[in-house]
Biotite code that builds the C-alpha atoms (Angstrom):
import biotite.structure as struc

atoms = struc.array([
    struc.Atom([127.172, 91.738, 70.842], chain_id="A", res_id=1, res_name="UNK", atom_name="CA", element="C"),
    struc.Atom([125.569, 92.483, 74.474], chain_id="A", res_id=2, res_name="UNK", atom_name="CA", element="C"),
    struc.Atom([126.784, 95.705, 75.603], chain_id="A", res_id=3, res_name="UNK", atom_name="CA", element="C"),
    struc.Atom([128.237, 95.455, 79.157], chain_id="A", res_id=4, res_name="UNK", atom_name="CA", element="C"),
    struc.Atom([126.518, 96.524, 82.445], chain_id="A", res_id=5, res_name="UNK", atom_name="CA", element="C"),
    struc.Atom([128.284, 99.401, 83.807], chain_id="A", res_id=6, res_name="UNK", atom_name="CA", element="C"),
    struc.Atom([125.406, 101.155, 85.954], chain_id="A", res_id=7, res_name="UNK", atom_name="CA", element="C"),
    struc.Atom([123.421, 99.865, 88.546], chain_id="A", res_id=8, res_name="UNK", atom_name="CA", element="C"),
    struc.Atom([122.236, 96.895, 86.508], chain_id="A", res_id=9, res_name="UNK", atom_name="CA", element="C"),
    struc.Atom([125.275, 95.201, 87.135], chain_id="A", res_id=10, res_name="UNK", atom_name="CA", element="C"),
    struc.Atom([124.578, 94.884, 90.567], chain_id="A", res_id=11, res_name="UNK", atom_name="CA", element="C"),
    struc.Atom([122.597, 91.619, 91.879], chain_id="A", res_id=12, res_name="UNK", atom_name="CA", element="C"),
    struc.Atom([120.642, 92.756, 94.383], chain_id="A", res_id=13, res_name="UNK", atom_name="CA", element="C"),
    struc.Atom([119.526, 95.778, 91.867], chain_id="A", res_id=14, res_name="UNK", atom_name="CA", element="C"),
    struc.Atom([118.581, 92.970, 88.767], chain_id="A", res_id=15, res_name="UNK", atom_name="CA", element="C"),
    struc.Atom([116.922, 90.833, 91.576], chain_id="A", res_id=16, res_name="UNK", atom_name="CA", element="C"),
    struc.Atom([114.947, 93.861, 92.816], chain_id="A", res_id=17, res_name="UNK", atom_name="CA", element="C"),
    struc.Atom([113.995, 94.125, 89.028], chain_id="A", res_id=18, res_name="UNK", atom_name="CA", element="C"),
    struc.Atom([112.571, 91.084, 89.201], chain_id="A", res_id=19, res_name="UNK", atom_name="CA", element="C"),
    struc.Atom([111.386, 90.748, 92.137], chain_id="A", res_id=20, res_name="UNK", atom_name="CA", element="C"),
    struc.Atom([109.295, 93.896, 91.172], chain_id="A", res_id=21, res_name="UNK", atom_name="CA", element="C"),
    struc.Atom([107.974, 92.867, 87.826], chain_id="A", res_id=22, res_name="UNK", atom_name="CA", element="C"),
    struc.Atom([107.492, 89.144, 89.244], chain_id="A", res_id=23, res_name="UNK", atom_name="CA", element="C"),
    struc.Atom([104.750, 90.900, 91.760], chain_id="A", res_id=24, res_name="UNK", atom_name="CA", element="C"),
    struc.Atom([102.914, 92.913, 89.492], chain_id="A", res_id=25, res_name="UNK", atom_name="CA", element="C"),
    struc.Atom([102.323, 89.673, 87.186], chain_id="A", res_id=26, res_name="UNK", atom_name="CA", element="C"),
    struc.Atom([101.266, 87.810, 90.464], chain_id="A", res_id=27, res_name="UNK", atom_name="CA", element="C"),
    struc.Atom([99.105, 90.853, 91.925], chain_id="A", res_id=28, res_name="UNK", atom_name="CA", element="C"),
    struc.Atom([97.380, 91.399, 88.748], chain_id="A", res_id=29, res_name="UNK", atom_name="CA", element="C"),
    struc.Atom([96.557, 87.418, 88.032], chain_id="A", res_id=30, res_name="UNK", atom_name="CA", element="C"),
    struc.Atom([95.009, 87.396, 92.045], chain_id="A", res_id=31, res_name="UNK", atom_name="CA", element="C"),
    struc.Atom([93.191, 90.286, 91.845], chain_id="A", res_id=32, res_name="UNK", atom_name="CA", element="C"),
    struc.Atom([91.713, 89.109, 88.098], chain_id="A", res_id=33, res_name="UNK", atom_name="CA", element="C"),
    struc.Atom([90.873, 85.637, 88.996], chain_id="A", res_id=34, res_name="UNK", atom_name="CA", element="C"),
    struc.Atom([89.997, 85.667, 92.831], chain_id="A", res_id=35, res_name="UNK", atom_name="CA", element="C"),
    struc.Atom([89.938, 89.539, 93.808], chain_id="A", res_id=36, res_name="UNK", atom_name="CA", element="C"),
    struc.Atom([92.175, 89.562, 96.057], chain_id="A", res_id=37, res_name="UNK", atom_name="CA", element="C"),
    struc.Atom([95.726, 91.191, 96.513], chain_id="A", res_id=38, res_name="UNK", atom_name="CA", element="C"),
    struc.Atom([99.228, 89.774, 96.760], chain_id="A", res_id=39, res_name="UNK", atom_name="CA", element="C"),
    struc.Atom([99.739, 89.883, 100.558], chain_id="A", res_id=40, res_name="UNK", atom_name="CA", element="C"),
    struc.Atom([96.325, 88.129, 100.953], chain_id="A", res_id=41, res_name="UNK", atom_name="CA", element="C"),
    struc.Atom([97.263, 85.795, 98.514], chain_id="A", res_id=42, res_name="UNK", atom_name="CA", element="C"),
    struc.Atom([100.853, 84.909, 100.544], chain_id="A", res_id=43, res_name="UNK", atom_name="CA", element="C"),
    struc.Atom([98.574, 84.868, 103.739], chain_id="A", res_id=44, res_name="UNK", atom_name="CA", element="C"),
    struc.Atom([96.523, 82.174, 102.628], chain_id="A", res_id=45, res_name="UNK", atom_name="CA", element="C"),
    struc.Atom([99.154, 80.175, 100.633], chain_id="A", res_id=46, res_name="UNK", atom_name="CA", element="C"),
    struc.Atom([101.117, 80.408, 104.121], chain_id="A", res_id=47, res_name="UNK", atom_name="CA", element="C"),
    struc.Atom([98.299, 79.436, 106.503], chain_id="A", res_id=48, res_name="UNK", atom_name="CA", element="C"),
    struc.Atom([96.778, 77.032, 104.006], chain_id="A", res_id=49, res_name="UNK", atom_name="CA", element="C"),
    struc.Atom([100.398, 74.955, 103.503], chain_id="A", res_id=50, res_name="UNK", atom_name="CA", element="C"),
    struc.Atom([101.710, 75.467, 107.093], chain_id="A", res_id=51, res_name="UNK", atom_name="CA", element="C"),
    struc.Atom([98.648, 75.671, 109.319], chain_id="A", res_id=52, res_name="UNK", atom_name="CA", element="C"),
    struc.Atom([97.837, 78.164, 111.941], chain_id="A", res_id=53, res_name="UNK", atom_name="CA", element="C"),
    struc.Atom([100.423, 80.978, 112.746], chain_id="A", res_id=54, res_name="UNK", atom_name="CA", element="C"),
    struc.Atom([100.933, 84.271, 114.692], chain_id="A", res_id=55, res_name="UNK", atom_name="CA", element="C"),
    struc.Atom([100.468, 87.049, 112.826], chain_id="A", res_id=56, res_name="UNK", atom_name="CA", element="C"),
    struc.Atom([104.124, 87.525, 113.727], chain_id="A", res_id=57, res_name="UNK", atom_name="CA", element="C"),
    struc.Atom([105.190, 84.099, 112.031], chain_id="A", res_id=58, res_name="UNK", atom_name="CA", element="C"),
    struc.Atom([102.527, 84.390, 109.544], chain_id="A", res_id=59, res_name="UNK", atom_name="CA", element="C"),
    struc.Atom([104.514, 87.739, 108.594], chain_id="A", res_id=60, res_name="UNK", atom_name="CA", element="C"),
    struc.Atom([107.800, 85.589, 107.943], chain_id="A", res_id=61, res_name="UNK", atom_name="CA", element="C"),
    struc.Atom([106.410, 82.868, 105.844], chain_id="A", res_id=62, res_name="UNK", atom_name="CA", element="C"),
    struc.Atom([104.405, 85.118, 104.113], chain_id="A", res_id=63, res_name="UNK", atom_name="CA", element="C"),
    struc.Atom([107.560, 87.390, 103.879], chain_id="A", res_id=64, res_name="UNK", atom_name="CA", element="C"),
    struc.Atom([105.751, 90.511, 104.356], chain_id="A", res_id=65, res_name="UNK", atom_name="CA", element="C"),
    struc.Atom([106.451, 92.776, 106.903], chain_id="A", res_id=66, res_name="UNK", atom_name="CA", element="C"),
    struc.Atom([104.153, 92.809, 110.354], chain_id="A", res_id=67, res_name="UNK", atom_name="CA", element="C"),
    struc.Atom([101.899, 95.813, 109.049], chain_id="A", res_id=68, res_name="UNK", atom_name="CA", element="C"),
    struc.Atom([101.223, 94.357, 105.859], chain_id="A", res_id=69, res_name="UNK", atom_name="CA", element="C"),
    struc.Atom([100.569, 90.796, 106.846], chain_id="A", res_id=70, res_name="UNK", atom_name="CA", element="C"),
    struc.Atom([98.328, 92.213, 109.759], chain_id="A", res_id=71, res_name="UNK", atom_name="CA", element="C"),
    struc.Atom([95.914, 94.546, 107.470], chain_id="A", res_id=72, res_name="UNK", atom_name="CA", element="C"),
    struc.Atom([95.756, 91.713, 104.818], chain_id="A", res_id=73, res_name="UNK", atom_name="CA", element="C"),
    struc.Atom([94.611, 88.929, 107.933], chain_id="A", res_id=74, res_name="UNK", atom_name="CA", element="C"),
    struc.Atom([92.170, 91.857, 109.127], chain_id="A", res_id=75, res_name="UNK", atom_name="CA", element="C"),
    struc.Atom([90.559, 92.193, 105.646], chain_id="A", res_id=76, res_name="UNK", atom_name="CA", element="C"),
    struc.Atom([90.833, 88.606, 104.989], chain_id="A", res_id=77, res_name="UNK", atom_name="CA", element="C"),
    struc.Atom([89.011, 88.363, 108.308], chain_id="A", res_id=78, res_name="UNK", atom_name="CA", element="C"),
    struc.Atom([86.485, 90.651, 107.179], chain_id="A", res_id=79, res_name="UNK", atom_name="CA", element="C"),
    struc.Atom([85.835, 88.919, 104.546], chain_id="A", res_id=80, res_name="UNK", atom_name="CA", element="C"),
    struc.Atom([84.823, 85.275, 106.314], chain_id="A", res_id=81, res_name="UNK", atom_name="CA", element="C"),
    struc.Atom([88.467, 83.522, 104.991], chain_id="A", res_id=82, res_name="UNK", atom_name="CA", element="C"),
    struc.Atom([90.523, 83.789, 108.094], chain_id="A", res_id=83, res_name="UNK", atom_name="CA", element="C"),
    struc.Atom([89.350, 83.528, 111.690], chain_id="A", res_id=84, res_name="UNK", atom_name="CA", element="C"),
    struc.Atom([91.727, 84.018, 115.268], chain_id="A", res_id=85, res_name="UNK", atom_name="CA", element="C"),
    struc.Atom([91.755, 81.478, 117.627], chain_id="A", res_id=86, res_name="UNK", atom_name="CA", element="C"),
    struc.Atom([93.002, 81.180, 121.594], chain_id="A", res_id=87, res_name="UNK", atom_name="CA", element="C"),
    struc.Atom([95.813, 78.824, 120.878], chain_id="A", res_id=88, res_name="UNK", atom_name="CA", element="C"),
    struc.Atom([95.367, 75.656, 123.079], chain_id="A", res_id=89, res_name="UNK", atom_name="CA", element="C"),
    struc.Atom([99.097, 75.250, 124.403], chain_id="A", res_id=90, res_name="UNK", atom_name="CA", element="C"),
    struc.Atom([99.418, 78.794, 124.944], chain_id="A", res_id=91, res_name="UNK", atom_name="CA", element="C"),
    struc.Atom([96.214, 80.720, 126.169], chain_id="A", res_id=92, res_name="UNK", atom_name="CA", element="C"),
    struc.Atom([97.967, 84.068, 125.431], chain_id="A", res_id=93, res_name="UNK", atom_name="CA", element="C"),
    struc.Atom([98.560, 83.199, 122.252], chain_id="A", res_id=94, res_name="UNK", atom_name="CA", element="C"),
    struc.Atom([95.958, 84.060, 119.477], chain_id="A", res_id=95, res_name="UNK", atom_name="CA", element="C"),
    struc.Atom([96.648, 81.813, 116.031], chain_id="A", res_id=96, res_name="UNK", atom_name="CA", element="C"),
    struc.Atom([95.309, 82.616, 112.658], chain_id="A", res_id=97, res_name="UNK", atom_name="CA", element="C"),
    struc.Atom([93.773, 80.316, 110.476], chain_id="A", res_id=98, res_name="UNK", atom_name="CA", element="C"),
    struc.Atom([91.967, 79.476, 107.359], chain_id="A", res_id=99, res_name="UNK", atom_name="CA", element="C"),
    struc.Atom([87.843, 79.130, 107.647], chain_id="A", res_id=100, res_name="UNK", atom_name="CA", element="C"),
    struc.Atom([86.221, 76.387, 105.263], chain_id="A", res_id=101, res_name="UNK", atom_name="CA", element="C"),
    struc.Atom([85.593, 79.223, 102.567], chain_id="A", res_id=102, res_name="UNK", atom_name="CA", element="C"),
    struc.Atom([89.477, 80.494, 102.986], chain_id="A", res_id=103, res_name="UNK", atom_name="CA", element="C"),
    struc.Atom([90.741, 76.885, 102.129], chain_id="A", res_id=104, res_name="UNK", atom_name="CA", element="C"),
    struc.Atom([88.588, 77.157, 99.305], chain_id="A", res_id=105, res_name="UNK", atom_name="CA", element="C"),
    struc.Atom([90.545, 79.443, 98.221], chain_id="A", res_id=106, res_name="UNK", atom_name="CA", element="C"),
    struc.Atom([93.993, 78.601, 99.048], chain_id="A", res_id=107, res_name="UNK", atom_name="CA", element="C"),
    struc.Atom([93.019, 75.423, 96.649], chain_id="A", res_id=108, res_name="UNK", atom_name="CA", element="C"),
    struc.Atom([92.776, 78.423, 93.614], chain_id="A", res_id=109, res_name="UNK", atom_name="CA", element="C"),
    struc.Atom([95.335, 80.230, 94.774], chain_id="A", res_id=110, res_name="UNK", atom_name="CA", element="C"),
    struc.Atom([97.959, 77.601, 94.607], chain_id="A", res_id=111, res_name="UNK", atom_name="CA", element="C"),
    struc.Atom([97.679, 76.665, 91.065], chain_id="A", res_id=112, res_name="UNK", atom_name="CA", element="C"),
    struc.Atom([97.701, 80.436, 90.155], chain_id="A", res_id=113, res_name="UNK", atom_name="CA", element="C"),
    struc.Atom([100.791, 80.686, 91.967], chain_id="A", res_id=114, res_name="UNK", atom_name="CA", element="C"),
    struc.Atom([102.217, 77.583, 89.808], chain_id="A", res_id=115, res_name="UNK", atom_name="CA", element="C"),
    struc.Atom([101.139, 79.088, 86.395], chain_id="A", res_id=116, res_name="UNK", atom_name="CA", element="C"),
    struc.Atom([103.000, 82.244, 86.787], chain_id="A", res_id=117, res_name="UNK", atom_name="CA", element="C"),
    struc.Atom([105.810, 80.568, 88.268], chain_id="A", res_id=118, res_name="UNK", atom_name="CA", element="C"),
    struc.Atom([105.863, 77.758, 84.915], chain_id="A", res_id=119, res_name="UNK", atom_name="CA", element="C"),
    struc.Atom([105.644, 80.932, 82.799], chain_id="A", res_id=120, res_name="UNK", atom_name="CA", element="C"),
    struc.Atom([108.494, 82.645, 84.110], chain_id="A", res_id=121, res_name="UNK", atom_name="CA", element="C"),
    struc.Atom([110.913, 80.136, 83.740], chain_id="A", res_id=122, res_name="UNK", atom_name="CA", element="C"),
    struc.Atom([109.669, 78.922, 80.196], chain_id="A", res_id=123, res_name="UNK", atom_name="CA", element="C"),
    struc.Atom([112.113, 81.216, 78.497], chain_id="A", res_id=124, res_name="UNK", atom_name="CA", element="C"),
    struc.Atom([114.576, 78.918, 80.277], chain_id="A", res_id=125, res_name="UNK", atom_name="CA", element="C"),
    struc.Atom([115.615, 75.219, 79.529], chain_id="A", res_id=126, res_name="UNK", atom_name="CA", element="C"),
    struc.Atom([115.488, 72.445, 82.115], chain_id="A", res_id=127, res_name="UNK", atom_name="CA", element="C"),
    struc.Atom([119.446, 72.533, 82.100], chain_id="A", res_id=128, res_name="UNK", atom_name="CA", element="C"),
    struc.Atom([119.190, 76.614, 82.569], chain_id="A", res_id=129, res_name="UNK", atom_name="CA", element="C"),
    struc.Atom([116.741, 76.094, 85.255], chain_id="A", res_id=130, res_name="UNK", atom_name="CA", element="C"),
    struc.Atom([118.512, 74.014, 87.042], chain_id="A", res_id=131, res_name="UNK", atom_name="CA", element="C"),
    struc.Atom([121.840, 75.923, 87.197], chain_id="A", res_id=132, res_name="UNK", atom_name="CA", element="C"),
    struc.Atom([119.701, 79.337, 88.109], chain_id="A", res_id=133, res_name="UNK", atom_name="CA", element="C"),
    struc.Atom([117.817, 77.031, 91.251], chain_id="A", res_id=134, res_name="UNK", atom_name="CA", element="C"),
    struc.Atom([121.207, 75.814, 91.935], chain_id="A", res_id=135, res_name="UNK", atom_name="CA", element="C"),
    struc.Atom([123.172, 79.647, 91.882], chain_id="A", res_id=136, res_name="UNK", atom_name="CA", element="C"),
    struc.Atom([120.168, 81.034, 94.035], chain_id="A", res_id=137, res_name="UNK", atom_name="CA", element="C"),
    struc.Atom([120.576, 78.338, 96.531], chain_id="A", res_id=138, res_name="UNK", atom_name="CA", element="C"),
    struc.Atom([124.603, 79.269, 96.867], chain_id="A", res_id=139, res_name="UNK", atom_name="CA", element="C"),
    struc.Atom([123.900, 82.732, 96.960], chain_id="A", res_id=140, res_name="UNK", atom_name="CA", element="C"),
    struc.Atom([120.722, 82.647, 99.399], chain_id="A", res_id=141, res_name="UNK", atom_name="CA", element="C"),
    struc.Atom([123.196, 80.674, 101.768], chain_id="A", res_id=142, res_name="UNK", atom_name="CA", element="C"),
    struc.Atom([125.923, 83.167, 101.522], chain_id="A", res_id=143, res_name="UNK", atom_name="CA", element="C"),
    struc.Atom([123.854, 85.950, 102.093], chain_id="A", res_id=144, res_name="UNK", atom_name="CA", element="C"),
    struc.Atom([122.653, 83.844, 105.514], chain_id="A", res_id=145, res_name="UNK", atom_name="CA", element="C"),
    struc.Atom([125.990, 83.500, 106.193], chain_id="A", res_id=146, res_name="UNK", atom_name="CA", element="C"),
    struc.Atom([126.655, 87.390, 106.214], chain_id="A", res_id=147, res_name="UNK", atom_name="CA", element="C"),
    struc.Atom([124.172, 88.455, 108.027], chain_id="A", res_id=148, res_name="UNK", atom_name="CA", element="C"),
])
């Protein structure tokens, strides 16, 4: 018989921090293995690579990384001949960031990393399982909009 929670493991936002934690370090250490490169970089080119050209301020939200970290990982990704800035052409003031040839190159290998880790976390559930957890995270995602 499972013992009950009765600490802070009974808490959501605790078990999701849990996960959330132990999700990273599996994606961090499959990046940095397979393309050498670190989680925020890898967000920064998924982002820019599905979405197109951002701010460094929207890249930061659909990265979700905070300004700081999504600005040092574009500076080093810069650095490195994957990301460039560009004047944007609506708004002179504006400077966009986007992918260079080799930096698409490797959003195409960063993607199916990102799929294989995802696939493997979920194996231990079925597709009925799955479905209900996508389903209680969408209801519980939209309540927490709803509060805030």
């Amino acid at each position: 018989m499972k013992a009950s929670k009765a600490g802070l493991e009974q808490f959501l936002t605790y078990r999701l921090h849990v996960l959330n934690k132990l999700s990273e370090r599996g994606s961090s250490e499959r990046y940095q293995a397979k393309l050498g490169i670190t989680l925020p970089e890898a967000r920064l080119i998924a982002a820019v690579g599905a979405f197109g050209p951002f701010s460094v301020m929207e890249l930061a939200r659909h990265a979700n990384l905070d300004k700081s970290q999504a600005s040092r990982a574009a500076e080093a990704l810069m650095r490195r001949g994957l990301m460039r800035r560009d004047t944007s052409e609506e708004d002179g003031r504006l400077v966009l960031v986007s992918l260079t040839p080799e930096g698409r190159e490797l959003y195409r290998k960063v993607m199916p990393i990102a799929r294989k880790w995802n696939t493997d976390l979920f194996a231990c559930l079925d597709e009925k399982e799955r479905e209900a957890l996508d389903r209680a995270l969408d209801k519980v995602i939209e309540a927490a909009h709803a509060e805030l």
